[in-house]
C-alpha positions in Angstrom: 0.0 0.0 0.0 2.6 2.3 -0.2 2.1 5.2 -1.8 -1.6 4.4 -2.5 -3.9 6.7 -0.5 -7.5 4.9 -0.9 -10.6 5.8 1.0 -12.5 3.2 2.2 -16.0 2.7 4.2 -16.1 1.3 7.8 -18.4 -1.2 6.2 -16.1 -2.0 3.1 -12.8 -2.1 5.6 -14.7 -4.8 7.5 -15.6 -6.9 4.1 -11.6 -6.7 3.4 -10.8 -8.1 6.8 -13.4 -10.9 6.9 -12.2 -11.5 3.2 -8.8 -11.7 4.1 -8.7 -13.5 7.1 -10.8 -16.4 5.1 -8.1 -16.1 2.6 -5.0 -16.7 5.1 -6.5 -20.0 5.5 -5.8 -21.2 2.3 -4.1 -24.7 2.0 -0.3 -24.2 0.6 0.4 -20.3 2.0 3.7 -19.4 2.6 5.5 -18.1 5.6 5.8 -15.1 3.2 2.4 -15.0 2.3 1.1 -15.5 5.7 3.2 -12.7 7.0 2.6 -10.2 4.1 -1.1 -10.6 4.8 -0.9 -10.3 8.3 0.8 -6.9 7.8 -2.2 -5.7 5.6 -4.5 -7.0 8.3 -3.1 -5.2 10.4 -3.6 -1.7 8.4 -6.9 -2.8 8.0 -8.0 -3.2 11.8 -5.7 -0.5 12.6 -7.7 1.9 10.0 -11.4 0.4 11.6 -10.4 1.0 15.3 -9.4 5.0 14.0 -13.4 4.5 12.4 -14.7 3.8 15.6 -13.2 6.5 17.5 -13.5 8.9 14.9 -17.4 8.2 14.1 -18.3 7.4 17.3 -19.3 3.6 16.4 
């Protein structure tokens, strides 16, 4: 993500995570993988929790 500055919807952020965190649990991931999207999930929950105290949710 660096460099891209992307707006996304509390709503959309939390299709991303539940998309990703079904994805992680692919058969035949990588320690690479794994870690890579672990990093992103991160971002991800990071950017809802600044939702939530921004919004008020």
């Amino acid at each position: 993500m660096s460099g891209i500055n992307t707006k996304f919807s509390y709503k959309q952020l939390h299709t991303l995570k539940h998309a990703l965190l079904e994805y992680m649990q692919r058969n035949g991931i990588t320690d690479a993988d794994f870690k890579s999207e672990q990093n992103l999930l991160l971002k991800i929950n990071y950017q809802i929790e600044e939702m939530k105290e921004r919004y008020h949710i």
